[in-house]
Structures are given as C-alpha cells and as structure tokens.
C-alpha positions in Angstrom: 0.0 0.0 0.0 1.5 3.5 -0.5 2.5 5.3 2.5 0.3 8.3 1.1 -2.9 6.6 0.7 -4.5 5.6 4.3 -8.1 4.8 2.7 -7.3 1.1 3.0 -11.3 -0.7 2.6 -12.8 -3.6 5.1 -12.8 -6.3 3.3 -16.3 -7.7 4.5 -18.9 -4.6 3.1 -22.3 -4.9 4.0 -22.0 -8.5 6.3 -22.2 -8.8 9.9 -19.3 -9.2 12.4 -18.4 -12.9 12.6 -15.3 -12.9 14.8 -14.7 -16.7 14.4 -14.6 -16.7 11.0 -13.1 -13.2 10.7 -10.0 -14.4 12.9 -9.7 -17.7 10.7 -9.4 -16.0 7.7 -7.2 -13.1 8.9 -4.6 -16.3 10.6 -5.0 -17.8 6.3 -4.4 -14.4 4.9 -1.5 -14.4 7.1 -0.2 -17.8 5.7 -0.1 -17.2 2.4 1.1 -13.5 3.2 4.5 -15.0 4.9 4.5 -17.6 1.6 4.1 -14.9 -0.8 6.7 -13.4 1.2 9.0 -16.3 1.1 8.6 -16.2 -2.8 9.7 -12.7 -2.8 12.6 -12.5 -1.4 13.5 -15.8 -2.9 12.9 -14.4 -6.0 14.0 -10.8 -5.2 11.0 -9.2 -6.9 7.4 -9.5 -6.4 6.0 -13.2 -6.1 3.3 -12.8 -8.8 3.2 -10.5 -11.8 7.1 -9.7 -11.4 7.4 -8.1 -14.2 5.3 -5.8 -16.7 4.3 -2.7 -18.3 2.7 0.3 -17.0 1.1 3.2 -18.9 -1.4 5.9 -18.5 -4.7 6.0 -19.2 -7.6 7.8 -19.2 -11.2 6.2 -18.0 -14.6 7.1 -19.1 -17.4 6.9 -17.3 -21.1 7.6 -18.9 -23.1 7.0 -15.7 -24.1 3.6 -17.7 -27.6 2.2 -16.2 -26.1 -0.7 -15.4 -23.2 0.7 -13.3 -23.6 -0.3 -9.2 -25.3 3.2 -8.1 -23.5 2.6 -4.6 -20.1 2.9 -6.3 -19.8 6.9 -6.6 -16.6 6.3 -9.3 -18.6 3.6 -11.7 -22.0 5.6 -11.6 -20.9 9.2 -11.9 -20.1 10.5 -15.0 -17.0 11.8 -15.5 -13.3 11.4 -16.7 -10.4 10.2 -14.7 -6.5 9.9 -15.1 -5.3 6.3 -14.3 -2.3 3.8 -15.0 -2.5 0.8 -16.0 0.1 -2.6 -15.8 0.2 -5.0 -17.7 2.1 -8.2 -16.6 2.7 -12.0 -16.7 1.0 -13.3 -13.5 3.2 -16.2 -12.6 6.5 -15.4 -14.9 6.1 -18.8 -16.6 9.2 -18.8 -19.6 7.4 -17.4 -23.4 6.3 -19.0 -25.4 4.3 -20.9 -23.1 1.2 -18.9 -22.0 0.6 -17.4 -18.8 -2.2 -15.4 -16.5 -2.3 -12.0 -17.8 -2.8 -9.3 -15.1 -3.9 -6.2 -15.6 -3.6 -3.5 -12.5 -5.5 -0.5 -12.8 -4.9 2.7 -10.5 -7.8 5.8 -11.0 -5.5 8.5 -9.9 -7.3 10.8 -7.2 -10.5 9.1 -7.6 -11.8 10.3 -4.4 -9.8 13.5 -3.9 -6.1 14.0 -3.8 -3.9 10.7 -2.9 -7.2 8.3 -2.5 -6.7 6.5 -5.6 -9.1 3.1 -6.4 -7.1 0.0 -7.4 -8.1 -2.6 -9.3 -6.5 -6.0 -9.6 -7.6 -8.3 -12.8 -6.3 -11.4 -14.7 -7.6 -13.3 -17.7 -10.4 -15.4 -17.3 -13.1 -16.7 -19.0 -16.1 -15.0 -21.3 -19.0 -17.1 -20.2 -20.8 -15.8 -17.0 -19.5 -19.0 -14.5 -15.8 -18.8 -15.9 -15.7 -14.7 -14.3 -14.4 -16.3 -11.8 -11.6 -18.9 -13.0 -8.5 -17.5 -14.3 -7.0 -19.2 -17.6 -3.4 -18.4 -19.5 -3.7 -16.3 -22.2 -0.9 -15.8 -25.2 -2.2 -12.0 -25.6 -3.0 -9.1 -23.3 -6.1 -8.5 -26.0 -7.1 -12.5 -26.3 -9.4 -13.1 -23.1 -11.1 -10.8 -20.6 -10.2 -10.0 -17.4 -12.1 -10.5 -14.1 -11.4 -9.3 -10.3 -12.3 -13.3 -9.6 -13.5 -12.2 -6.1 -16.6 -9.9 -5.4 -16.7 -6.6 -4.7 -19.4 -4.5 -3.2 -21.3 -1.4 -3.6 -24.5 -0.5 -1.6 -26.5 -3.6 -1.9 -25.2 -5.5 -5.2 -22.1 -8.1 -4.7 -20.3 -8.3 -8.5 -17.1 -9.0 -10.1 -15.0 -6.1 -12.2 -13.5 -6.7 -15.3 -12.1 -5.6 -18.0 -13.1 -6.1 -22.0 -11.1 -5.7 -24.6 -12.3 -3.9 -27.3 -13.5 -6.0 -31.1 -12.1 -2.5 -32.9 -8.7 -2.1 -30.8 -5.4 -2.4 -33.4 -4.0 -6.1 -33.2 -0.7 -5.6 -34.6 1.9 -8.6 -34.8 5.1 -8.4 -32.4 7.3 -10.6 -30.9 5.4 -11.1 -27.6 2.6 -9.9 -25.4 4.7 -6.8 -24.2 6.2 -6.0 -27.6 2.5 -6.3 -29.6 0.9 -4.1 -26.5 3.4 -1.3 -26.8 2.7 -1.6 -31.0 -1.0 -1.0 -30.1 -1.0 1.3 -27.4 1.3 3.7 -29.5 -2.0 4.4 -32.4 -3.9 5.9 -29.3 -6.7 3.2 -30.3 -6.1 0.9 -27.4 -8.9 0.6 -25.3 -11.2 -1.6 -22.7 -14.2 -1.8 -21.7 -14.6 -1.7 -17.9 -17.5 -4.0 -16.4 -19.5 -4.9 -14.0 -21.1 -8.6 -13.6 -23.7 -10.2 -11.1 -22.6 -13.2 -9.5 -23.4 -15.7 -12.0 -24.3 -12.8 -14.6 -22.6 -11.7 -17.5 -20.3 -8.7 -17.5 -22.3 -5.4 -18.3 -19.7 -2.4 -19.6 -19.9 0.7 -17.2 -16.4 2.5 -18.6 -14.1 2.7 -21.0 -10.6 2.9 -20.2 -8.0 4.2 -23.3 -4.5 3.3 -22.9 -2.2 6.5 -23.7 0.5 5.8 -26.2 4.3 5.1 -24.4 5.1 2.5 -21.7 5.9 5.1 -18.9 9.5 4.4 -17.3 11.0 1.4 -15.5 10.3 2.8 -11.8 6.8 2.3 -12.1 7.2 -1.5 -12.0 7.8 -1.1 -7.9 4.7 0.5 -7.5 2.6 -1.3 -5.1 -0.9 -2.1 -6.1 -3.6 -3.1 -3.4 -6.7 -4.1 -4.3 -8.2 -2.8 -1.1 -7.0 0.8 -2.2 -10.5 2.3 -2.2 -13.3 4.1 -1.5 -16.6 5.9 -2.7 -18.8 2.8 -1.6 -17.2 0.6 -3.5 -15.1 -2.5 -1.8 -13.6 -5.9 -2.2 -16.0 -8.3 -0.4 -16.2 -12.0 1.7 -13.5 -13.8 3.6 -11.6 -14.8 0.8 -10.6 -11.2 0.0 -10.3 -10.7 3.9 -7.3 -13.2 3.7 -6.1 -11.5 1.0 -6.5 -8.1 2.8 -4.1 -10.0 5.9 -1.4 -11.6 3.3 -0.6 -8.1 1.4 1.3 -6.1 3.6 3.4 -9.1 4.4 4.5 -9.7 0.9 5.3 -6.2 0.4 7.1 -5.5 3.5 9.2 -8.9 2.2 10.1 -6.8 -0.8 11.1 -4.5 1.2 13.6 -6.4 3.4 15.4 -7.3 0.4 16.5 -4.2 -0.9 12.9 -2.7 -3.5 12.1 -0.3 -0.4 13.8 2.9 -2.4 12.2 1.3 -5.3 8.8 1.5 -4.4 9.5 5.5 -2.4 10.5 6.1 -6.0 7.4 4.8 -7.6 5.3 6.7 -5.1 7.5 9.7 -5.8 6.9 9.2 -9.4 3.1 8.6 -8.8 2.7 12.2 -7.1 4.8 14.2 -10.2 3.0 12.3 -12.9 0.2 14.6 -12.0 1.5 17.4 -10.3 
C-alpha cells in the first residue's frame, strides 16, 4: 500500500461481524502472506506478476444504467486519469502462455492521494468462468475478471475488463512488444464491467490506454486491491485473507533491498500529475 494513501477498505462490506470466522481467515491471509513473502525474497521481486508494463490511461465513465449506483466512481459520470500494468502473473518462460494481469490505478478518484485500485487477470467469457483465471498468449485474447466480489451499496459483482473488437492487433514478438505496438495508435482501449454473481459482465467504462510504456520505476509500485473508497469494496472472507497476506508480501520486498524502489514509484506517482 503506498504510505500516502490511508483509505485502506474492510474487506467484508455490508456483512455482519463474525469474529470466528473473521479471525480464521485473517490467521490464512497471514499464511499465504508470509508464503508470498518467502517467494519474494526468494525471487527478489514480487511473487506474482514480477514483471510488466505500466502506462497511463484515461477512464470514461457515462453513468451507464447498469453501473452499481453505490459505487460513486462507476456511476458518476466523468473522466479520470489512471495507469494501467500490464504483466505476466506467474512469470512462466514465453512462449508458453501465462495469466495476464492487468492492474489499474484511478489516480485521485476520491480527492487527492485516494486513488481506487483494481486487480484483474484473464479469465473466461462465459458468466461462471468470471471467476476462474485461464493463461492467455495475448493481453487482448481473453477478458479480465477481479475473480473475487466486490461490493457497492447492496449488489455483490465482479469487475472486469473487456477488450475492445475494434482495438489495433498488430503482430510483435510477444505480449509486451504487440501491447506497446497497439497502445502507441492511441486506439487501445477496454471496456470496464460490472457482472452479477453468476451474470454476465455489463460495460460501465471505457478505459483508453495512452501511447508510451511510462518508465522502469513504475514496476515497484505497489498495487492493493483494497485501495479504495466511494462505496465501493472488495468483499467476503476470501478477500479478507487477502486483505491479511498483502502487507506481508510487500514488506518482504522491502527487506530485500525494493524499499527505495517502491518511495520512487510513489515519488513518481505524485509528479505524474502534479
């Protein structure tokens, strides 16, 4: 989490206190918080999605019908600067495939330095598969789904993200190199969604990827998908143990030497639109 940004969201919106449960899954968030933190410093970067690209963006939003009114940022219309990261999820070697990740920050969506985060891989099209990550070759071939549910007033969804039947598709050597190719038209866009659980994804946004990767000190910048606000919040005890296990794989980074690293992406966060 960025030392500037303090809105850190419960992970549990709209349930009632369960403390039994609450304290199991806080003791298995903090499991696979000290493995993910194990990984790290074995691997000297982050455990998952170690390596990428990050651009800006700019997101849309209409005020769609569709979009959860409880969520001030996917309801009200208006335009936002945001960044966006591209990565391979588990750094298996090309050419095999590999969970895309795409990490999206809304810069200053709720007032200055409380940014919204969101955290999606490739998954599948069809409504159960929202929910079930699969490899992809392509940052443009499958959609991308939050897995887990968020919440916003009453309604419990995923987030996702679309990608776009008229976006350029050029050829390149890999997913990186083919992403840069397309993003530098100033064509390259998503479709940000919203989908019931069990419902088909419903577009609420459109997020336009700026032409450029933006430089290497962006890669340490530490993305938390309970970095949020304006009603809207990761939700259930399976994001309540991942709420527990992220501040233990960060602070691993940390410990082995990415702590300047990540000041400096927070540094560069704060100038980018100063």
């Amino acid at each position: 989490m960025d030392s500037a940004n303090s809105h850190v969201c419960a992970a549990s919106a709209g349930e009632p206190p369960r403390r039994a449960p609450r304290r199991a899954a806080d003791a298995a968030g903090a499991a696979i918080g000290a493995v993910l933190g194990a990984v790290a410093v074995l691997r000297r970067a982050k455990p998952v999605h170690p390596h990428g690209a990050t651009y800006r963006a700019r997101l849309s939003v209409p005020g769609a019908a569709c979009a959860p009114a409880g969520s001030t940022l996917l309801s009200t219309p208006a335009e936002h600067d945001a960044i966006v990261r591209f990565s391979r999820s588990l750094g298996a070697p090309r050419p095999l495939p590999d969970l895309l990740g795409m990490s999206i920050r809304v810069i200053d969506a709720y007032g200055r330095d409380r940014h919204q985060d969101l955290l999606l891989v490739t998954s599948g099209a069809r409504p159960l598969l929202h929910h079930v990550f699969l490899p992809a070759r392509d940052v443009q071939q499958r959609p991308y789904s939050s897995g887990l549910p968020y919440a916003a007033g009453m309604r419990r969804f995923v987030v996702g993200a679309l990608p776009d039947a008229g976006s350029p598709r050029p050829a390149g050597d890999d997913e990186l190199d083919r992403l840069a190719r397309a993003a530098a038209t100033g064509e390259l866009t998503f479709g940000l969604a919203v989908a019931a659980i069990g419902g088909r994804f419903e577009r609420v946004a459109t997020l336009r990827v700026t032409p450029g990767p933006l430089p290497d000190t962006f890669e340490a910048l530490r993305f938390n998908a309970f970095l949020c606000g304006g009603g809207l919040q990761p939700s259930g005890a399976l994001n309540r143990m991942r709420r527990s296990g992220y501040p233990l794989s960060q602070r691993a980074r940390g410990l082995v030497g990415h702590r300047d690293a990540q000041e400096d992406a927070d540094a560069a966060l704060r100038t980018l639109r100063a």
